[in-house]
C-alpha positions as CSV (number, residue, x, y, z in Angstrom):
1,X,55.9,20.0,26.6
2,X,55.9,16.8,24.5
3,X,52.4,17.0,24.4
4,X,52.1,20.4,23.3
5,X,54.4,19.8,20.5
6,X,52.4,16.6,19.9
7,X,48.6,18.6,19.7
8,X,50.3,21.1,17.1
9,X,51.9,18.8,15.2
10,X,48.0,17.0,15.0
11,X,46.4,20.1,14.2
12,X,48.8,21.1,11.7
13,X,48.7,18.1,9.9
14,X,44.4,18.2,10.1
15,X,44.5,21.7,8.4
16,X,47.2,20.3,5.7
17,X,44.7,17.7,5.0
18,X,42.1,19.9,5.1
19,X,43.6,22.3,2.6
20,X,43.9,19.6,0.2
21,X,40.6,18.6,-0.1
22,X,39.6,21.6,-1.1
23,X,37.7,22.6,-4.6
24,X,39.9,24.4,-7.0
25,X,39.9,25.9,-10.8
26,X,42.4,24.0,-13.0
27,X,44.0,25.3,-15.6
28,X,44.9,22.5,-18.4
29,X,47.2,22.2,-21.3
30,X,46.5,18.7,-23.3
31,X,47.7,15.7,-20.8
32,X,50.7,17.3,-19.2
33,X,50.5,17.4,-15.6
34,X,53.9,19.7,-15.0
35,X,51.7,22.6,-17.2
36,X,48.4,22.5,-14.9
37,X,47.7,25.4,-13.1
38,X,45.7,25.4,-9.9
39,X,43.6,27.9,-8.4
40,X,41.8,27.9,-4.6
41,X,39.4,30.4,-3.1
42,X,41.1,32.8,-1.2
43,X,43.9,33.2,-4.4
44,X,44.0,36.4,-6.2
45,X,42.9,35.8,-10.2
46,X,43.5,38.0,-13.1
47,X,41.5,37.2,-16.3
48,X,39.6,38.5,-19.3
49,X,36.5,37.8,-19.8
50,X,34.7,37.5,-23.3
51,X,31.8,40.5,-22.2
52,X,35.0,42.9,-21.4
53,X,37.8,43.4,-23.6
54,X,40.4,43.9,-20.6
55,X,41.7,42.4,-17.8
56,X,40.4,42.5,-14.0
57,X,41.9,41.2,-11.0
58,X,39.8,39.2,-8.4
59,X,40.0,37.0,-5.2
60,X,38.3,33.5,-6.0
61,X,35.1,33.1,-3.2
62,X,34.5,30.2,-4.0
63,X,33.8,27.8,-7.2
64,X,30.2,25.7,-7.8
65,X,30.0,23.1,-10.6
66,X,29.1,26.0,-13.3
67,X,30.2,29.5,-12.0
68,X,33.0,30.6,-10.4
69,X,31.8,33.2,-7.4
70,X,34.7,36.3,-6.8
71,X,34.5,39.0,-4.7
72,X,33.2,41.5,-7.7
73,X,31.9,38.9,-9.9
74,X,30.4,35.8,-10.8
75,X,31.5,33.7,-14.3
76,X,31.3,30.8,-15.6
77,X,34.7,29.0,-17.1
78,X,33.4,29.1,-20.6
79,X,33.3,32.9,-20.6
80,X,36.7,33.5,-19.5
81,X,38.6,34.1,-22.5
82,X,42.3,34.8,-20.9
83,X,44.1,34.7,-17.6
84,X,47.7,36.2,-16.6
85,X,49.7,33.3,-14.9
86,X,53.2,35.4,-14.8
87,X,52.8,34.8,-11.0
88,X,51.3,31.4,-11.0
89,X,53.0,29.3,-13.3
90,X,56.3,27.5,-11.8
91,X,57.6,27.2,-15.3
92,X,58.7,30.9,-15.0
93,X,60.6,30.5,-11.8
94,X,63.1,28.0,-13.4
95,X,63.3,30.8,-16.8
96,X,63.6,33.3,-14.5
97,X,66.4,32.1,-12.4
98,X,68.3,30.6,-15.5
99,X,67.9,34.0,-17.4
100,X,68.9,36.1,-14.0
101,X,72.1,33.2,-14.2
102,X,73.1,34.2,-17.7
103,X,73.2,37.8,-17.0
104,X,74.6,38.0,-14.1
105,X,77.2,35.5,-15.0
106,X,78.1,38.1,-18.2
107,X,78.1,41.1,-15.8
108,X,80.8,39.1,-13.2
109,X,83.1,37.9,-16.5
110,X,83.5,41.8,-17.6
111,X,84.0,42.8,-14.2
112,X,86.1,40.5,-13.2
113,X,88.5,41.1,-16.4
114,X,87.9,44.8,-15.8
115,X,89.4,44.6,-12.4
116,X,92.0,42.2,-13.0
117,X,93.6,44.7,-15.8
118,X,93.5,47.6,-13.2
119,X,95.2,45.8,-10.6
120,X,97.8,44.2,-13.4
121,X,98.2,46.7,-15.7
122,X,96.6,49.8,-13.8
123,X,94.2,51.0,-16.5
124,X,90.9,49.5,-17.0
125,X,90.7,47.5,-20.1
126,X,88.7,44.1,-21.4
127,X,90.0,41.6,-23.7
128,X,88.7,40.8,-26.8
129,X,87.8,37.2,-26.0
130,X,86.4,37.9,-22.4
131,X,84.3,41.0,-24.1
132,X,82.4,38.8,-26.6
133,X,81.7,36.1,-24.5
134,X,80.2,38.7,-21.9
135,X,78.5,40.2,-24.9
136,X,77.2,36.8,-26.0
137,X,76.3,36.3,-22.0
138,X,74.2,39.4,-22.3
139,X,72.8,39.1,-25.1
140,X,71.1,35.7,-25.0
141,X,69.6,36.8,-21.4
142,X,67.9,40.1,-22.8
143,X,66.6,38.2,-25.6
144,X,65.0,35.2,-23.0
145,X,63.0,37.7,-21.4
146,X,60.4,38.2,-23.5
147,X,60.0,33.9,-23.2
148,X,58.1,33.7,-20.3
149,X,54.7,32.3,-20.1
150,X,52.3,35.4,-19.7
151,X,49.0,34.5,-20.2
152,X,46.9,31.0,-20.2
153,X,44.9,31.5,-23.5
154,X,41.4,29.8,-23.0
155,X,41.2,28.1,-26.8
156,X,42.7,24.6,-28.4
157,X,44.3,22.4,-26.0
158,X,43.9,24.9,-22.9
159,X,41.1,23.7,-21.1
160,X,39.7,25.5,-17.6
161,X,37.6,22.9,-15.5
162,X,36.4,23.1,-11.9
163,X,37.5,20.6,-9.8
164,X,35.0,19.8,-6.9
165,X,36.7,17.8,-3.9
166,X,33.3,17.3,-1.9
167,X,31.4,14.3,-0.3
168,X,28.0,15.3,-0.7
């Protein structure tokens, strides 16, 4: 048994280090490492290309120093104009669990005041205090949804390069 567990462990760990050797598309913004975006073959892509005006959805093949060979395509970096990271980019996690923590924590102070004056006073009313600060609650977490990161923009700063992880 021990040495079953011991040969998956082995292989497990060969395929990890496999995996990360692997040749990917980076997508940079200036020097900051927490803002790079990576994509491997075998990952879904959406982007829009400079030749078509809208945006198509591939799975990455596999990339070459120039091109970038999909399942319906072949481009090169430099004729990519946009791509939709909604998905991709961790940044949007962290706004979209802090926005999903505002509201919800507006919805629970209402209810819970709501519920408190039906079991006091037996009639559902909210006081003034607990009502705007619900309100407030609300209101800031409508207004950050529109902040999240939607598309990397392929202009200034942003930078797409192919990284090739080969010993040829």
């Amino acid at each position: 048994m021990k040495k079953l567990l011991l040969f998956s462990f082995l292989i497990t760990l060969s395929l990890l280090v496999q995996a990360q050797s692997r040749d990917f598309i980076l997508l940079k913004r200036g020097a900051n490492q927490k803002s790079q975006i990576r994509y491997y073959p075998g990952e879904e892509i959406t982007y829009k290309s400079k030749k078509i005006g809208y945006f198509i959805t591939d799975v990455i093949e596999k990339v070459d120093q120039d091109y970038i060979y999909m399942t319906e395509n072949i481009i090169s970096p430099m004729d990519i104009e946009e791509i939709d990271i909604r998905r991709k980019d961790k940044r949007n996690g962290t706004l979209r669990a802090f926005n999903s923590l505002i509201l919800g924590a507006g919805i629970i102070l209402i209810s819970v005041d709501m519920i408190n004056s039906l079991y006091h006073d037996g009639e559902v009313t909210v006081d003034k205090g607990v009502g705007i600060t619900s309100g407030v609650l609300l209101a800031t977490g409508l207004a950050m949804l529109p902040l999240r990161y939607k598309t990397f923009k392929h202009q200034g700063r942003n930078h797409i390069q192919i990284i090739l992880m080969r010993m040829d």
